[in-house]
C-alpha positions as CSV (number, residue, x, y, z in Angstrom):
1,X,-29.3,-158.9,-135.0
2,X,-30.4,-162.5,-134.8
3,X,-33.4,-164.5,-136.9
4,X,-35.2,-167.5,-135.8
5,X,-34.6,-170.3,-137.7
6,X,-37.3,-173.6,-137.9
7,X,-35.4,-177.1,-138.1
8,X,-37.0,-180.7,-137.7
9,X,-37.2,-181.2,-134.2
10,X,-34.5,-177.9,-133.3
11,X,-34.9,-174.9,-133.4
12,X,-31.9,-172.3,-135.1
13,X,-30.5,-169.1,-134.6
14,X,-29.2,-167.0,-138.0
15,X,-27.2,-164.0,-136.7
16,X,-25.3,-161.2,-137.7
17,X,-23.0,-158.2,-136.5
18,X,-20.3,-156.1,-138.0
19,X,-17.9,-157.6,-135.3
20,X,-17.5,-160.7,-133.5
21,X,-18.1,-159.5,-130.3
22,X,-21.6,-158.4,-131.4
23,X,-21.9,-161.7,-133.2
24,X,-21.3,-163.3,-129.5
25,X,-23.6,-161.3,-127.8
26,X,-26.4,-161.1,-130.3
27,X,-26.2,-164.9,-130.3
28,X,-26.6,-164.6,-126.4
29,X,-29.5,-162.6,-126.7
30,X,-30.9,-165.0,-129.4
31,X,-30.6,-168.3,-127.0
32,X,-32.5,-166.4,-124.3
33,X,-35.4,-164.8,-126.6
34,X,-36.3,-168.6,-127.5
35,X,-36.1,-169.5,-123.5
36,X,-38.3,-166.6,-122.5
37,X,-41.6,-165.4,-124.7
38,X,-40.3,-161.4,-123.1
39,X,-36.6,-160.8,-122.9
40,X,-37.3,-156.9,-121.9
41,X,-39.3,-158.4,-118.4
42,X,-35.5,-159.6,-117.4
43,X,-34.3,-157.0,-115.1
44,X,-30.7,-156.3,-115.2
45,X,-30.2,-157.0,-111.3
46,X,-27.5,-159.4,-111.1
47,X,-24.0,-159.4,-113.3
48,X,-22.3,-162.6,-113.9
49,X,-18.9,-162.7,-115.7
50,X,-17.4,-165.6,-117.5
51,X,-13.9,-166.6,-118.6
52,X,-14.3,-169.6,-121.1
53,X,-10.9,-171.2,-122.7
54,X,-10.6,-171.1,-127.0
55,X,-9.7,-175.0,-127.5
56,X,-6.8,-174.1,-129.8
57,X,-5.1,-170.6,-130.5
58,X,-7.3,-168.0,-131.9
59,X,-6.0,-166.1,-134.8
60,X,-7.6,-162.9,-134.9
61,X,-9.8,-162.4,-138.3
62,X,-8.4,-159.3,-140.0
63,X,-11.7,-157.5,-140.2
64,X,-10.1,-155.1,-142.9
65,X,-10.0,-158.2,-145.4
66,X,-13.6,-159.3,-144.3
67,X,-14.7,-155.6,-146.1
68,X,-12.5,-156.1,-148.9
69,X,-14.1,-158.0,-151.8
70,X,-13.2,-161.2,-152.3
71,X,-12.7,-164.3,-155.0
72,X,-14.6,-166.3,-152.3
73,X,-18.2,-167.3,-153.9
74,X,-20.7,-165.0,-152.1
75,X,-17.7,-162.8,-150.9
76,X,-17.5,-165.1,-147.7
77,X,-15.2,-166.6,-145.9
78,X,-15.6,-169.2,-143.2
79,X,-13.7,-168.9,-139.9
80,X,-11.4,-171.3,-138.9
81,X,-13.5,-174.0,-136.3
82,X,-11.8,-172.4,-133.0
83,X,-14.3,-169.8,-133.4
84,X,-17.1,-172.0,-133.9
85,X,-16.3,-174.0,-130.9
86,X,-15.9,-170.9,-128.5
87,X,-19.4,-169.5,-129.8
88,X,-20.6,-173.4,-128.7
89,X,-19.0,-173.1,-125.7
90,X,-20.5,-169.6,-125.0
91,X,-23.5,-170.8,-125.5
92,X,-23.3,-174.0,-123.9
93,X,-22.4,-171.9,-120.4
94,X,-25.4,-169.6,-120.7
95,X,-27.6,-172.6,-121.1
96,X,-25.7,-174.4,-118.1
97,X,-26.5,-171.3,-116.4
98,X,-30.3,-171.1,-116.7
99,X,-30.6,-175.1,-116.0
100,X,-28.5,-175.0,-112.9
101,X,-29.2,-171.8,-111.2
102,X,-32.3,-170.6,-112.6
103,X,-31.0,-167.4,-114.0
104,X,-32.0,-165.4,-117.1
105,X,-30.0,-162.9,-119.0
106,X,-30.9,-160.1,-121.4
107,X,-27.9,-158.3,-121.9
108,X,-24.2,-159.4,-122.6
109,X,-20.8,-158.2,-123.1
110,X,-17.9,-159.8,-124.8
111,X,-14.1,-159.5,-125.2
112,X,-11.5,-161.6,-126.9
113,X,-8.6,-162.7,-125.2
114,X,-5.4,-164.5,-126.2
115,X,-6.5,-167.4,-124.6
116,X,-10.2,-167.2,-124.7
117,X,-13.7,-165.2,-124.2
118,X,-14.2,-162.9,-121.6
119,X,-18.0,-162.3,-120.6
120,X,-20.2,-160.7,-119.1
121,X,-24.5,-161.1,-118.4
122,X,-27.0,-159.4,-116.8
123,X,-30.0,-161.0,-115.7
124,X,-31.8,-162.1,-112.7
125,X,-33.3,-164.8,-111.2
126,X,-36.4,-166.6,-113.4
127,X,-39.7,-165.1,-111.9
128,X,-42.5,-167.6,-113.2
129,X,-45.2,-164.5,-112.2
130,X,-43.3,-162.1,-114.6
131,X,-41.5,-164.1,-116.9
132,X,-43.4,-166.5,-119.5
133,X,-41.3,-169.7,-120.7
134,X,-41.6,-170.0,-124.4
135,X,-39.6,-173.2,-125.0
136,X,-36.9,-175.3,-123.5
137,X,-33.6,-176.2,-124.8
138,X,-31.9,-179.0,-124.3
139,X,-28.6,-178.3,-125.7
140,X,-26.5,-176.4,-127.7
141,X,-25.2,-178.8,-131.1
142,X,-22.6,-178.6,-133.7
143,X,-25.2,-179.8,-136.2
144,X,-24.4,-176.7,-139.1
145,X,-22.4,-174.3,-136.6
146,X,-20.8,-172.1,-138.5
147,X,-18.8,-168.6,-138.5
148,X,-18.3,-166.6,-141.7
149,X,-16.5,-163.2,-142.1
150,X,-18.5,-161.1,-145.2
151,X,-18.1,-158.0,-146.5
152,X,-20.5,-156.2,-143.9
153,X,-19.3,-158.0,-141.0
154,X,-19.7,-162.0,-139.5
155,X,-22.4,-164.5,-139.5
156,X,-23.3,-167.4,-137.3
157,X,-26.0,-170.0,-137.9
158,X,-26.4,-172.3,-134.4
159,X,-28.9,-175.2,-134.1
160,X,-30.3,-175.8,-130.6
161,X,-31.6,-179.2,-129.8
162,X,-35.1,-179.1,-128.2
């Protein structure tokens, strides 16, 4: 599940899945709902996978202690920045994607690797005489990125730059 968020000048995404996975792919789905006004006209023709490298090592978040309760204020817990950098990074190669090549998504897959993200989109190419541009974006920024574990799962808040 994602919410749009309003920002000066960006636009934001406020997201949130009982795993990261979901957390990765809802926030896929979220980046492509503010390119296209439709995301259900995207057909599903084309698969695309991706392999994108974690900056530094990625410890795994023990989702056990992300249900437990906690002394944290809010019973949160903020994920260490590797995280927030491969959900950038993600994000950053979708967008790459659509300015390049033209291609929109509407449904994604994720893994976690040792090393890394492994991914996976479906989407076709962008069809001005079915698919309706809502805005564009110009970037993916670290401007209050952010990854926390809570109690019912993880949540991201991402600011794209318009």
């Amino acid at each position: 599940m994602f919410e749009i968020l309003d920002h000066t000048a960006d636009i934001g995404l406020h997201i949130r899945a009982a795993t990261l996975e979901n957390l990765f792919e809802h926030a896929a789905e979220g980046l492509f709902s503010l390119i296209l006004e439709d995301l259900a006209a995207v057909r599903e023709q084309t698969l695309l996978t991706f392999e994108i490298a974690a900056a530094g090592e990625l410890a795994a978040p023990d989702p056990e202690a992300a249900k437990l309760p906690s002394t944290v204020p809010a019973g949160r817990v903020q994920l260490p920045g590797t995280w927030e950098d491969l959900l950038h990074d993600w994000l950053t190669e979708l967008l790459i994607l659509f300015d390049r090549r033209r291609i929109v998504c509407r449904r994604f897959e994720v893994r976690f690797t040792t090393s890394g993200l492994a991914g996976r989109a479906w989407g076709e190419d962008l069809s001005l005489d079915r698919h309706r541009p809502r805005m564009e974006i110009k970037a993916v920024t670290y401007h209050q990125l952010r990854i926390d574990a809570t109690p019912q799962g993880f949540e991201a808040w991402v600011i794209f730059d318009l």
